[in-house]
C-alpha positions in Angstrom: 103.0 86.6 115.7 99.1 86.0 114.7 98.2 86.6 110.9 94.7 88.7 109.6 95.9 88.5 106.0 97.6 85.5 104.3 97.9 84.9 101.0 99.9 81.4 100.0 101.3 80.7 96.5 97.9 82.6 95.0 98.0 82.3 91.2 95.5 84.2 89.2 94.4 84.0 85.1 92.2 85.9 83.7 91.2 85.2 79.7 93.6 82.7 79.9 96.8 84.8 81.2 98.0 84.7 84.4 98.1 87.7 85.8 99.4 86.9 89.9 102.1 84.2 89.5 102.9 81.9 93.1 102.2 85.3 95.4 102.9 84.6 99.0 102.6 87.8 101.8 100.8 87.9 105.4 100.1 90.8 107.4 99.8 90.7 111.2 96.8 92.7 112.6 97.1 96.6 112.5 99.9 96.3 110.1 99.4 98.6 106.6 100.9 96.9 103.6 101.6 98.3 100.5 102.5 96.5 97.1 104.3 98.7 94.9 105.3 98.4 91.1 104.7 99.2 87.3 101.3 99.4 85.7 100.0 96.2 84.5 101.8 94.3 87.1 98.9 92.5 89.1 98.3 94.7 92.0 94.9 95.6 91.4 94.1 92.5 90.0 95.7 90.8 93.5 93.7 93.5 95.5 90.1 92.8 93.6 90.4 89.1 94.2 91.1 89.5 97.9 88.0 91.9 97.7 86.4 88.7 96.5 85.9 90.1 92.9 88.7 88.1 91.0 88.4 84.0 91.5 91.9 82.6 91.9 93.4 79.7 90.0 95.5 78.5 92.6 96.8 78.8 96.0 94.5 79.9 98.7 93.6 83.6 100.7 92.7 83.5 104.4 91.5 86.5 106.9 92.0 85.3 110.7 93.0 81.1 109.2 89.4 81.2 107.8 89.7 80.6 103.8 87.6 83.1 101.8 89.0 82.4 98.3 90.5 79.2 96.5 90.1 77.3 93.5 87.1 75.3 95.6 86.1 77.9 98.0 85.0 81.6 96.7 83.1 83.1 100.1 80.6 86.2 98.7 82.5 89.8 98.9 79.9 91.2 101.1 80.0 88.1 103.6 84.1 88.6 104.0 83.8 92.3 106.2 86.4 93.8 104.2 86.8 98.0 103.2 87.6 99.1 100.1 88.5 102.7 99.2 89.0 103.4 95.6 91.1 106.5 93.6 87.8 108.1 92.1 85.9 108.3 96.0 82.8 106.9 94.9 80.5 109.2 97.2 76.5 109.0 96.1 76.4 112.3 94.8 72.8 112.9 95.9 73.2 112.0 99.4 75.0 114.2 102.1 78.0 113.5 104.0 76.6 111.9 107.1 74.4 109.7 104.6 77.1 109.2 102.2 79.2 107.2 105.9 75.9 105.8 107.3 75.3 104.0 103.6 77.5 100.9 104.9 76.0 100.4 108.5 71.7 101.1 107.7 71.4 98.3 109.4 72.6 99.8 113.3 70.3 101.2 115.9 69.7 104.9 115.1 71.7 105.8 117.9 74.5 103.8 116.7 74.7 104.8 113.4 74.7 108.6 114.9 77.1 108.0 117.3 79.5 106.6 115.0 79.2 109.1 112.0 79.9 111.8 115.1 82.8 110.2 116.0 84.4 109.5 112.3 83.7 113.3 111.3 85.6 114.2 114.3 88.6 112.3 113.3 89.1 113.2 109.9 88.6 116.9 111.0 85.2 117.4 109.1 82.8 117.8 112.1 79.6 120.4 111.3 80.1 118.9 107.5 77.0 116.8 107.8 74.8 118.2 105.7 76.4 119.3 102.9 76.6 117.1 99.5 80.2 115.9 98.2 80.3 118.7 95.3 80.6 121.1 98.1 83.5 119.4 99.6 87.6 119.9 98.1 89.5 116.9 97.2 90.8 115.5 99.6 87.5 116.3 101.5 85.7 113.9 99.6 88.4 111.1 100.1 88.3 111.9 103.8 84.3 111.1 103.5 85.0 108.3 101.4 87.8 106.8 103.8 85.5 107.3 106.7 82.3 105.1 105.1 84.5 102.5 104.3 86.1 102.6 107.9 82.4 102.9 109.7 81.2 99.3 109.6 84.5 98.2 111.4 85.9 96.2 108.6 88.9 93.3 109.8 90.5 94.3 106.4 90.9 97.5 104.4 91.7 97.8 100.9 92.9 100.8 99.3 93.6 101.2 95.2 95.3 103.9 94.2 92.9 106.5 96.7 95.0 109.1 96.1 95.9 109.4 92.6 94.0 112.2 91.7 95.0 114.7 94.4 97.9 117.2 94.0 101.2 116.0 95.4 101.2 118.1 98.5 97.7 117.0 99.1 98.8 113.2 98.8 101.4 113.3 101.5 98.9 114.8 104.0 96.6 112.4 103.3 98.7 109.7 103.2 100.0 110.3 107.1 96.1 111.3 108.3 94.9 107.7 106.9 97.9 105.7 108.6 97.0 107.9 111.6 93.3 107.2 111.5 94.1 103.4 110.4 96.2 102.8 113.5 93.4 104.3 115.9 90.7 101.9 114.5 93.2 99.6 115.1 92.3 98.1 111.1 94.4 95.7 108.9 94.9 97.7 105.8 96.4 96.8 102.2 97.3 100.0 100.0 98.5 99.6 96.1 100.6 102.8 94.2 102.9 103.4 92.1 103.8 106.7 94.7 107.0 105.3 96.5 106.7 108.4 99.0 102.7 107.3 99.7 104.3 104.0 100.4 106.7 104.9 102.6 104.6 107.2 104.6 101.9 104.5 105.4 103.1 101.2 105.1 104.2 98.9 107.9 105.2 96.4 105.3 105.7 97.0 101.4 106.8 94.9 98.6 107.4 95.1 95.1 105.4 93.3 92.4 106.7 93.1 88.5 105.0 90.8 86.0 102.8 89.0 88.5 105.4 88.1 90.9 106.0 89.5 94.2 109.9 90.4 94.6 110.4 91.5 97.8 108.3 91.8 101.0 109.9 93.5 103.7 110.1 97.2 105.7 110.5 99.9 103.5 113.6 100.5 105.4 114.8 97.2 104.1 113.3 97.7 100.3 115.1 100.8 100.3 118.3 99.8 101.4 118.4 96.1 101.4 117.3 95.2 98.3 117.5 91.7 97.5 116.3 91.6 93.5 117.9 94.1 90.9 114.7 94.8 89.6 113.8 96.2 93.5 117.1 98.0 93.7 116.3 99.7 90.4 112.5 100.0 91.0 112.9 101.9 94.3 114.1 105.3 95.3 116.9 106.8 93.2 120.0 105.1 92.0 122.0 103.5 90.1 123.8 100.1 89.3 127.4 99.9 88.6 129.9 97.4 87.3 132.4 95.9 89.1 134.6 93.1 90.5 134.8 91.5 94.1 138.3 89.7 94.4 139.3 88.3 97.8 136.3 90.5 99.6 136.9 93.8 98.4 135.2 95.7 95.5 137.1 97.0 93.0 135.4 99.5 90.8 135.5 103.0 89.6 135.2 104.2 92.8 139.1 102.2 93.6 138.9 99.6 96.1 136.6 98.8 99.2 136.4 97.5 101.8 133.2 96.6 103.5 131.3 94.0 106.0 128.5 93.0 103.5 130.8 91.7 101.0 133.4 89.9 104.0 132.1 86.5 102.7 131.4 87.6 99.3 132.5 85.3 96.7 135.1 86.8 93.9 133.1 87.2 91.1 131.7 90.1 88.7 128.8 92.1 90.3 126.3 94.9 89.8 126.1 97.3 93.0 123.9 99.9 94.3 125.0 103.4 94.2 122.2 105.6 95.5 122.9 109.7 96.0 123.1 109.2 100.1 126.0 107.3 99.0 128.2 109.7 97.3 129.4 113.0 99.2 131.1 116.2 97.7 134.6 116.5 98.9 136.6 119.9 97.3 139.5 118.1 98.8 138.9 114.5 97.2 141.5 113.0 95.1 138.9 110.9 93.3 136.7 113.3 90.7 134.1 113.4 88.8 132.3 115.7 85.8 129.3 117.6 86.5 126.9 116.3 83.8 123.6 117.4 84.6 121.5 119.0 87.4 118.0 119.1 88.8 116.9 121.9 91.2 115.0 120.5 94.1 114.1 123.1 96.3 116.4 122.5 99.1 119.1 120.9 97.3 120.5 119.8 94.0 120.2 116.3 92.2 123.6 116.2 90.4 124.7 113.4 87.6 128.1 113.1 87.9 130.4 111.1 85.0 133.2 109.1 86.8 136.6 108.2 85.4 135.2 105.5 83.6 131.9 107.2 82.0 130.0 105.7 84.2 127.4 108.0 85.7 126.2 108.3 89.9 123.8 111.0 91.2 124.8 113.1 94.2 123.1 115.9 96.2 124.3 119.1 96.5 123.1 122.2 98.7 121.2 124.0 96.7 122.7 127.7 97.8 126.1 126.9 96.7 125.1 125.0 93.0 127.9 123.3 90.8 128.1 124.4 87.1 127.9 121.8 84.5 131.1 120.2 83.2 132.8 121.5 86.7 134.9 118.7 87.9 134.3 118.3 91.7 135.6 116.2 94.1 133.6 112.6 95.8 134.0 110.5 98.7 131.7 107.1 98.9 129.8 106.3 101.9 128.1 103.0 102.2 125.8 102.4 104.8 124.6 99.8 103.1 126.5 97.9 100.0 124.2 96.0 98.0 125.7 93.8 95.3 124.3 91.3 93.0 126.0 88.6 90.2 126.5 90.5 87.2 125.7 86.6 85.1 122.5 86.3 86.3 121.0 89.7 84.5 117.6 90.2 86.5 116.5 93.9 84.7 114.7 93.8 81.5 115.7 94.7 78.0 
């Protein structure tokens, strides 16, 4: 498979801390990416200096095999055709719309530049909008404006930091399918960063998880989800928990009893940490194995239960939300892995 965007063993310092420590991730053309993980991690740093902004130390960032950035090469941002769409829009406040998209493409014929602010406005839904000036425009008006002049001069690469931060959450999910939609019609390489796990999810082709300057996973996020492969990704994404227990002769034993279960066939007997997640644990009134109601969270359509197991230990479960458990109600459970995700309980990867 050919490569847009590859990044190899990029290292980054700035003021004499490293920031991006050994990253490695490539993304094929048309794929979205999306790095996810705590404030201060690197992720915008990573983004700025593919953007050409930030210099790196080491390692080396190519678009189509061509190097733009390395310790001896540093090609000029506005030489490497790349989009960039921030979280505060960025629209010139005194020019209108269609100015606002043609600001990146002056250069075209007349016609050209018409013909290709026509066509954007009619993909984000905003044609007859011309004219007016962005404090006319909602929200997630503007970002549509402000996705759409950073998509008009056909950029190879599109970077995106954070664009949606300051919209509601409802707003945010919309936005986050009409940009992959409009993304995968230009056919354009993009690279998100968030700290929204459901923004992820909804755009990204490929998404991994950075902590401290090192990228931790780099996979589908069907596979971060449920195929974690670092403790800090397992605890990072989606809801869940990590419990105690023991693998002896390829079963887990646990508060949950004894299982039995393919991904830990070959498993070595030692102590582990696994993955509980609330897809993982159903109610069962007719369960022998029980567990204390110890807190609830109404969701809408369901409940987020903590349940306390035998052992104190504590799991989350979902519950209809019609039919709600009382606290301190002892209730029945069945486990259910799809998935069962265990790591060695010596080697402590979470921090303090």
């Amino acid at each position: 498979m050919s490569t847009l965007l590859n990044l190899e063993s990029v290292s980054i310092e700035l003021s004499g801390n490293r920031i991006v420590d050994q990253l490695s991730l490539s993304l094929a053309p048309g794929d979205i990416g999306c790095l996810l993980g705590p404030s201060g991690c690197g992720k915008t740093t990573l983004l700025r200096a593919i953007a050409g902004f930030n210099p790196v130390s080491s390692g080396k960032i190519s678009l189509h095999n061509k190097v733009i950035s390395s310790n001896s090469t540093q090609l000029a941002t506005e030489k490497r055709n790349i989009g960039m769409m921030f979280q505060d829009f960025s629209l010139f406040p005194h020019l209108t719309v269609e100015q606002n998209i043609r600001f990146g493409i002056e250069d075209w014929s007349q016609s050209e530049q018409e013909q290709r602010v026509k066509e954007l406005l009619l993909r984000i839904d905003l044609n007859g909008y011309q004219k007016r000036y962005p404090h006319e425009l909602s929200g997630g008006q503007q970002q549509r404006i402000a996705l759409a002049r950073a998509l008009a001069p056909r950029p190879q690469l599109m970077l995106l930091d954070e664009p949606f931060s300051s919209l509601d959450a409802e707003l945010r999910e919309i936005l986050a399918h009409d940009v992959r939609h409009l993304l995968k019609e230009e056919n354009i390489t993009a690279l998100l960063v968030t700290h929204d796990q459901q923004e992820a999810f909804a755009m990204a082709d490929k998404a991994g998880v950075m902590y401290s300057g090192q990228l931790l996973q780099w996979e589908t996020p069907y596979e971060l989800y449920h195929e974690p492969t670092h403790e800090l990704v397992a605890d990072f994404i989606g809801r869940g928990v990590l419990l105690q227990g023991e693998v002896k002769e390829h079963k887990l034993h646990s508060a949950f009893g004894v299982i039995e279960h393919d991904d830990i066939k070959n498993h070595p007997n030692m102590q582990v940490n696994f993955l509980v997640r609330p897809d993982d644990i159903v109610l069962n009134k007719n369960s022998a194995m029980k567990a204390i109601v110890v807190g609830k969270g109404f969701r809408g359509s369901h409940y987020l239960y903590t349940l306390e197991l035998s052992d104190t230990s504590r799991v989350l479960a979902v519950g209809p939300s019609h039919q709600p458990l009382n606290d301190g109600a002892t209730v029945g459970i069945n486990v259910d892995f799809d998935h069962l995700v265990v790591f060695d309980a010596s080697l402590c990867e979470l921090p303090d």
